[in-house]
Every structure is written in C-alpha cells, then in structure tokens.
SEDOPA-281133 format. One record per residue (C-alpha): residue number from 1; x, y, z. Coordinates in pm, whole numbers, plus 50000, padded with zeros to 5 digits. Layout:
# residues N
+-----+-------+-------+-------+
!   i !     u !     v !     w !
+-----+-------+-------+-------+
! NUM !     X !     Y !     Z !
...
+-----+-------+-------+-------+
This chain:
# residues 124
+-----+-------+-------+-------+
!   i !     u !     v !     w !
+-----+-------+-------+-------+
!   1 ! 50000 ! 50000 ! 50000 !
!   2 ! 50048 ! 50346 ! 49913 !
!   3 ! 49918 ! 50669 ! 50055 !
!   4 ! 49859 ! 51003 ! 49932 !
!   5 ! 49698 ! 51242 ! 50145 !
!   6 ! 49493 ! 51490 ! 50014 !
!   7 ! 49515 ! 51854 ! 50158 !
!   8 ! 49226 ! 52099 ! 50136 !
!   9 ! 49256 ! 52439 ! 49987 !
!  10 ! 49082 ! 52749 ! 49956 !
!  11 ! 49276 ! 52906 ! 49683 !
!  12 ! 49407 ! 52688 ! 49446 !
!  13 ! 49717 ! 52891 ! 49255 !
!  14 ! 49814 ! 53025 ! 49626 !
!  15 ! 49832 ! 52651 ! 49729 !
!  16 ! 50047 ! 52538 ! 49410 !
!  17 ! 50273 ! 52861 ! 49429 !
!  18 ! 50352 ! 52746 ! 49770 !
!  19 ! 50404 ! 52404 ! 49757 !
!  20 ! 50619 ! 52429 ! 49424 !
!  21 ! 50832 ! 52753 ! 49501 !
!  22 ! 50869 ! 52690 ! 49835 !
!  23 ! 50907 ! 52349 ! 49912 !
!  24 ! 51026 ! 52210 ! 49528 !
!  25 ! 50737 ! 52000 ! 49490 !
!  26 ! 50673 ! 52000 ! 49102 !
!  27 ! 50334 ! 51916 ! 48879 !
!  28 ! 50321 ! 51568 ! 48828 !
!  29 ! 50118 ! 51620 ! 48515 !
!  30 ! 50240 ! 51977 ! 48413 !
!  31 ! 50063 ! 51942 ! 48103 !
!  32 ! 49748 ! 51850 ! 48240 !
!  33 ! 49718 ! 52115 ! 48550 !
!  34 ! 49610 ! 52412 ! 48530 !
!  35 ! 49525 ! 52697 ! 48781 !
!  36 ! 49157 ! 52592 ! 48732 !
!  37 ! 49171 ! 52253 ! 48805 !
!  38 ! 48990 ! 52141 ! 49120 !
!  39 ! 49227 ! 51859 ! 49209 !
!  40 ! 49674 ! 51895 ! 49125 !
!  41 ! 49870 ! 51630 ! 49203 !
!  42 ! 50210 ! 51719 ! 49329 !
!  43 ! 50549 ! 51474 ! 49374 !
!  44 ! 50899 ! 51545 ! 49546 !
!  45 ! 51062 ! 51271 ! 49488 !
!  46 ! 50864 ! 50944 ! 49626 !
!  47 ! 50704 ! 51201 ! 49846 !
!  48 ! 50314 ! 51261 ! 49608 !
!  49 ! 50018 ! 51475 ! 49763 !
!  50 ! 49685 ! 51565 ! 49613 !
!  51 ! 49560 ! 51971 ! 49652 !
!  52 ! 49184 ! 52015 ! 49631 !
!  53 ! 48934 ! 52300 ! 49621 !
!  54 ! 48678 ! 52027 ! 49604 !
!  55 ! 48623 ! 51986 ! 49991 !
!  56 ! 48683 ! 52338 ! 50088 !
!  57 ! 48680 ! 52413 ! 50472 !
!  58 ! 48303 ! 52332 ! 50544 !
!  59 ! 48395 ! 51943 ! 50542 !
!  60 ! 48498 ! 51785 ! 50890 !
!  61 ! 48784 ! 51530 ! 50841 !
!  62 ! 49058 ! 51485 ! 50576 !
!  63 ! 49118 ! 51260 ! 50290 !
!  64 ! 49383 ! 51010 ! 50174 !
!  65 ! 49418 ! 50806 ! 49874 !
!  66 ! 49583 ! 50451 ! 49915 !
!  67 ! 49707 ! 50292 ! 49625 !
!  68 ! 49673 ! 49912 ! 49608 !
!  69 ! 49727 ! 49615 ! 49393 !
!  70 ! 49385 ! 49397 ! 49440 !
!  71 ! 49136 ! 49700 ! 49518 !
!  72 ! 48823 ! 49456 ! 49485 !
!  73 ! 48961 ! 49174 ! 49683 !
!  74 ! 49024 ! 49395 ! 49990 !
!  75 ! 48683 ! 49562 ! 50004 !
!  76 ! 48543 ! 49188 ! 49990 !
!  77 ! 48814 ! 49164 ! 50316 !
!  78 ! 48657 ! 49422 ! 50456 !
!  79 ! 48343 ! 49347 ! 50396 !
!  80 ! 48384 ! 48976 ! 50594 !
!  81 ! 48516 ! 49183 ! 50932 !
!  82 ! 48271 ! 49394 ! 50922 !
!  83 ! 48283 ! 49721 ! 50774 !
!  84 ! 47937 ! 49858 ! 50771 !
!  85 ! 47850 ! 50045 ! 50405 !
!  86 ! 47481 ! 50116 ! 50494 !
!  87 ! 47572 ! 50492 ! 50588 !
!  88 ! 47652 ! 50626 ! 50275 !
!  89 ! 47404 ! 50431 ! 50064 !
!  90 ! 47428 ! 50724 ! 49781 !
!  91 ! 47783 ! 50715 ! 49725 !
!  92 ! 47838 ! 50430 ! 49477 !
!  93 ! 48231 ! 50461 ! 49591 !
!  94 ! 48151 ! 50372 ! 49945 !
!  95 ! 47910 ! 50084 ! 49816 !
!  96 ! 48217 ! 49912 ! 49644 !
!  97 ! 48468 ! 49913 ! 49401 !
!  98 ! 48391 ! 50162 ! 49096 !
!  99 ! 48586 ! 50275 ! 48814 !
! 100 ! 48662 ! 50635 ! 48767 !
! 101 ! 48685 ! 50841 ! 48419 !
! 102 ! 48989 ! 50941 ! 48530 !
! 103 ! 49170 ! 50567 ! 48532 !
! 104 ! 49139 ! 50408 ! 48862 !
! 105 ! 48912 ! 50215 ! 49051 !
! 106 ! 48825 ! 50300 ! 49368 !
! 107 ! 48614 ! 50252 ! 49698 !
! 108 ! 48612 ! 50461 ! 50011 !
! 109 ! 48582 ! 50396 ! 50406 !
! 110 ! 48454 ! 50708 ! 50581 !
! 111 ! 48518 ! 50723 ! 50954 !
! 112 ! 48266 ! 50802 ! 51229 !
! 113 ! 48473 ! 51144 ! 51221 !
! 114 ! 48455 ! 51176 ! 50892 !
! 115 ! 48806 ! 51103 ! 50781 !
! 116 ! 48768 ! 50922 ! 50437 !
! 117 ! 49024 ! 50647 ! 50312 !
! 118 ! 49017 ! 50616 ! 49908 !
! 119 ! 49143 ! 50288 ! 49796 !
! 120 ! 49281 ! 50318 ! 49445 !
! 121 ! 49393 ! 50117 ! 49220 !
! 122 ! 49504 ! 50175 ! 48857 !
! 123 ! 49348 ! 50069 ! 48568 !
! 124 ! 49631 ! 50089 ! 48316 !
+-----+-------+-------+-------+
C-alpha cells in the first residue's frame, strides 16, 4: 500500500505557488494542471500529495488516497470483518469498488469522524 493524502485548499494557485516555490514539489502532470483545476497532484521525489478546492473548509475530516494492487479483493476483506456500508448508501464509491473516468478504481471507508480512506487502484 500506498498513501497520498489529500490537503484541502481554499485558493488553488496560492496553494500550488507554495508548495512548488517553496518546498520544490513540482506538477506531476504539468501538462494536464492548470490553475483551474479542482484537484493537482504534486510529487517530490517518492514524496506525492493531492491539493483540492473540492472539499473546501466546510467538510469535517481529511482525505487520503491509498494505492493498492487487488482494490476489489480487499473491500470483499473488509466486507467479511465487518465494515458497515449502509451509511453512505448514495455514494456508489463507498458501496464498492467503481471505476473512475479518470483511470482508477476506487472505493472509500469514511470514519465516524469523517476522515475518508480512498482505495485506488490503477486501471492501466
């Protein structure tokens, strides 16, 4: 496993300015990002980090993406101890594994505190 937390921002070309001139992380798709985007991924070295606008400051909790090999297999794991999905019986993602437009598949696990665990895996 893998993780990539994901970091909440209000203003999303403040966030990048910071985080690439001052601490020398760098785009890691420079010719996808732009200034608009809602979500940047960033890399320094095997150090990688996700900026969002998407959550803003009105949601309780924080994020992180982990990136794993059998993504279906270890919801079915988690499924047999227990976890309980009937909470967020909207969200398709908590319901169980679902690929994404933008390449992976994914489910999440949401805390009681609302600290939400992505499980990724590519699909290339």
């Amino acid at each position: 496993m893998r993780i990539v937390p994901v970091f909440k921002c209000l203003d999303m070309p403040k966030a990048i300015a910071f985080y690439t001139v001052i601490l020398d992380f760098k785009l890691k798709y420079p010719e996808e990002a732009s200034m608009n985007d809602w979500v940047i991924d960033l890399i320094n070295d095997n150090i990688e980090l996700q900026l969002t606008v998407l959550e803003g400051d009105y949601l309780f909790g924080s994020v992180a993406n982990i990136w794993v090999d059998q993504v279906d297999s270890l919801f079915q794991q988690y499924i047999q101890r227990g976890l309980d999905i009937t909470d967020k019986k909207d969200s398709p993602v908590h319901q169980g594994p679902t690929d994404q437009t933008w390449g992976t598949r994914e489910f999440y696990v949401t805390d009681q505190d609302g600290n939400t665990l992505r499980f990724c895996q590519s699909l290339t």
